[in-house]
N, C-alpha and C positions, 0 to 999 in steps of 0.2 A: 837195077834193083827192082822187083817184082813185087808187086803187091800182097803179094799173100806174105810174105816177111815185112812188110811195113804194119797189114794188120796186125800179126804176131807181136810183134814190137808194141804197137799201142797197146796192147792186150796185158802186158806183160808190164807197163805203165800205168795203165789201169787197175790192175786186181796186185799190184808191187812183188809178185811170185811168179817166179819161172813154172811151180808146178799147180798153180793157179789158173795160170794161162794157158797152159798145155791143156787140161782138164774141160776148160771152156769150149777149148776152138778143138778140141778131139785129137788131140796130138800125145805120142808120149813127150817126158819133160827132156829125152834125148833129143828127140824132135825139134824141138824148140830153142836146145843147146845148141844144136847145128846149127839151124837157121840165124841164129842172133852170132854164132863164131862165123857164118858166110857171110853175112852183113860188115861185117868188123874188119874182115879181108876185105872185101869190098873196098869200103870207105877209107882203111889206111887207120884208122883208131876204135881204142876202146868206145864202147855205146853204153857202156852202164859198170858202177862198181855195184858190188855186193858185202853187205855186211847184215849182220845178228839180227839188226831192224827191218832187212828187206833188199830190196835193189833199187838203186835208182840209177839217172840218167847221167851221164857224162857233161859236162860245158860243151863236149861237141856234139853229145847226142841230144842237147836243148838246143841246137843252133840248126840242125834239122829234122826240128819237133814239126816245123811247121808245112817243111815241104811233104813228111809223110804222110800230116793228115791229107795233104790235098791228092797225093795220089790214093791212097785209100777212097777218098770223096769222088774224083771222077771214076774209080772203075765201079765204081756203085752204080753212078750215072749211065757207064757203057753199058754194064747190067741190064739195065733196067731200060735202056731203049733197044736192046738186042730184043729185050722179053715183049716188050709192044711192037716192034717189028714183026714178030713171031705171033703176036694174037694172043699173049699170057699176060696175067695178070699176077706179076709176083715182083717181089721186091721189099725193100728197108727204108721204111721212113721213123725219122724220129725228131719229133715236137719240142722244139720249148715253149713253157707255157710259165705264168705266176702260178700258185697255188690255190687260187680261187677260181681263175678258169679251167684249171685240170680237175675241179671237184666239180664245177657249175656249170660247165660248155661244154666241155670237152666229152664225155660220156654219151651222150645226146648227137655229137656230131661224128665220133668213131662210131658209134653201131651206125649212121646212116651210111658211112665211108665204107666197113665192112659188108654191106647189103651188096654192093658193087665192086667190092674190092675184096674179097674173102681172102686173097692170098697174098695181102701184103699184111709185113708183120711191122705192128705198132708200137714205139717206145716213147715213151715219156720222160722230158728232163726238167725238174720242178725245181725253180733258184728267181735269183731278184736281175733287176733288171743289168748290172755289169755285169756278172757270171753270163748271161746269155745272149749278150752284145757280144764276146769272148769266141761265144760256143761257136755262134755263129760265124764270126769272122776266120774261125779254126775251122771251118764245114764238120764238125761235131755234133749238130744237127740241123735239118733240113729248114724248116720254117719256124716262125715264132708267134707267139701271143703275149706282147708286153706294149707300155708305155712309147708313145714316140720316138722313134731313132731316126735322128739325120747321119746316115752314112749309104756306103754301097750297095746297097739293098731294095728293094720295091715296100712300101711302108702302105696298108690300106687302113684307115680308119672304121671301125668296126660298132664301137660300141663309146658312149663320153658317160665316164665313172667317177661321179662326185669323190671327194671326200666329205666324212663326215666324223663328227670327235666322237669321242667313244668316255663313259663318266660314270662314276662310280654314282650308286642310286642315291648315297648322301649327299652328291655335289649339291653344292647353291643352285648350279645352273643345270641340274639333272632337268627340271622340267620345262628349262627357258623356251620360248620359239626359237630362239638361235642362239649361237655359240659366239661370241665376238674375238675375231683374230687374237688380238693382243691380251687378251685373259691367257693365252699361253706363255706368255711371256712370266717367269720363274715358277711357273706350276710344275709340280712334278708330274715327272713324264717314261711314261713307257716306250721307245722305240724300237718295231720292228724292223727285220732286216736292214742295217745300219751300212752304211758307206756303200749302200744299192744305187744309187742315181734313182730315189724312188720318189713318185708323188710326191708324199709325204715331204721328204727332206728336198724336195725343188719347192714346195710351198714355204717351209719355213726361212733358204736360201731368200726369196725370191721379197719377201716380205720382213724380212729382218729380224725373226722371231727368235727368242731364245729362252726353251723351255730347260727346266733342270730335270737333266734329262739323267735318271734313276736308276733305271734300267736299259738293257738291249736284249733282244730277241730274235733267232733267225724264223723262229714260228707264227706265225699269226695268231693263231690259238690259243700259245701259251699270252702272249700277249693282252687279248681279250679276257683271260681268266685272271692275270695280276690287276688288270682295272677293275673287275667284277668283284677281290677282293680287296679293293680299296687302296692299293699299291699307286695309283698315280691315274693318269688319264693318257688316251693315247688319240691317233688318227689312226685313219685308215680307210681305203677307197670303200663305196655302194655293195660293191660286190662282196665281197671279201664278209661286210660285215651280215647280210643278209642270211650269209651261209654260214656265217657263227654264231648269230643270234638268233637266228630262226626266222 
């Protein structure tokens, strides 16, 4: 099985259309019909049904979701040391990041990477921190910018981002010197991105807190604009809030 039909195939998992994918990767949607009915001979089974909603993936074709990303993942890798073999600078890297260092770092550190790197093309994947534990372990993308991870991976300590609460200008304790743990304890609350492994809910986990919790949000943003409107109160790491509140 070839890689160029395993990327096809993600492709075509990705944007949930045959003539989706085709359009992407410059194929006609015949193109891609073929490739995905070689595949199927190939492997001895269907790889996807199709219906009114779209296509998805077979129980057999999730059972090698996982070996395709990695052949896609290493011919990138042969790519791209054929290309420095050769004295070229080209290739596909793609970041995951939280959304505060894709607004706050990351701008600042592609154009330095592009000054020396002009022909490698950039993409960016903005999610919480188990979305990109995921990504990662799928080689779906290259490196990451998130919270501590113990697994198989090289982890470098970069930067230590407080949290800090976030309060409506009427709170009692809007203007306190500090915020005391356990005041969150049945305060209404805003949580962002929920069932992340994030900060946030390892402090609450870690300390036994339990806010009533109001709302959820996968945005940060919208977040700090329900406590701005007196909706509840929220956390959220240094960063994050610097670059929403100015």
């Amino acid at each position: 099985m070839d890689t160029e039909k395993s990327r096809a195939l993600l492709k075509i998992i990705e944007t949930g259309s045959f003539s989706q994918a085709a359009e992407e990767l410059g194929y006609t949607p015949s193109g891609i019909n073929r490739m995905v009915k070689t595949m199927e001979e190939e492997t001895g089974f269907p790889l996807f049904t199709r219906s009114t909603a779209g296509v998805q993936l077979t129980t057999e074709g999730h059972q090698l979701l996982p070996a395709f990303h990695e052949l896609v993942h290493w011919q990138e890798q042969l790519d791209q040391l054929c290309a420095d073999i050769r004295g070229l600078s080209t290739g596909h890297l793609t970041i995951g990041t939280y959304y505060s260092i894709a607004a706050s770092w990351l701008p600042q550190i592609i154009q330095h990477f592009q000054a020396n790197w002009p022909g490698i093309q950039i993409d960016l994947c903005e999610a919480g921190n188990n979305d990109l534990r995921q990504r990662l372990a799928d080689h779906t993308i290259d490196c990451c910018f998130f919270s501590e991870y113990q697994g198989q991976c090289d982890w470098i300590p970069l930067q230590r981002d407080e949290l800090v609460v976030w309060l409506p200008k009427e709170h009692p304790l809007a203007n306190a010197a500090c915020f005391p743990l356990e005041s969150l304890n049945g305060s209404p609350f805003i949580q962002p991105l929920p069932e992340q492994n994030t900060d946030l809910e390892r402090l609450l986990h870690t300390h036994h807190l339990s806010p009533d919790i109001r709302f959820t949000t996968s945005d940060n943003y919208t977040a700090y604009s329900m406590v701005a409107a007196g909706l509840g109160i929220s956390l959220n790491n240094a960063l994050m809030t610097n670059r929403v509140g100015g």
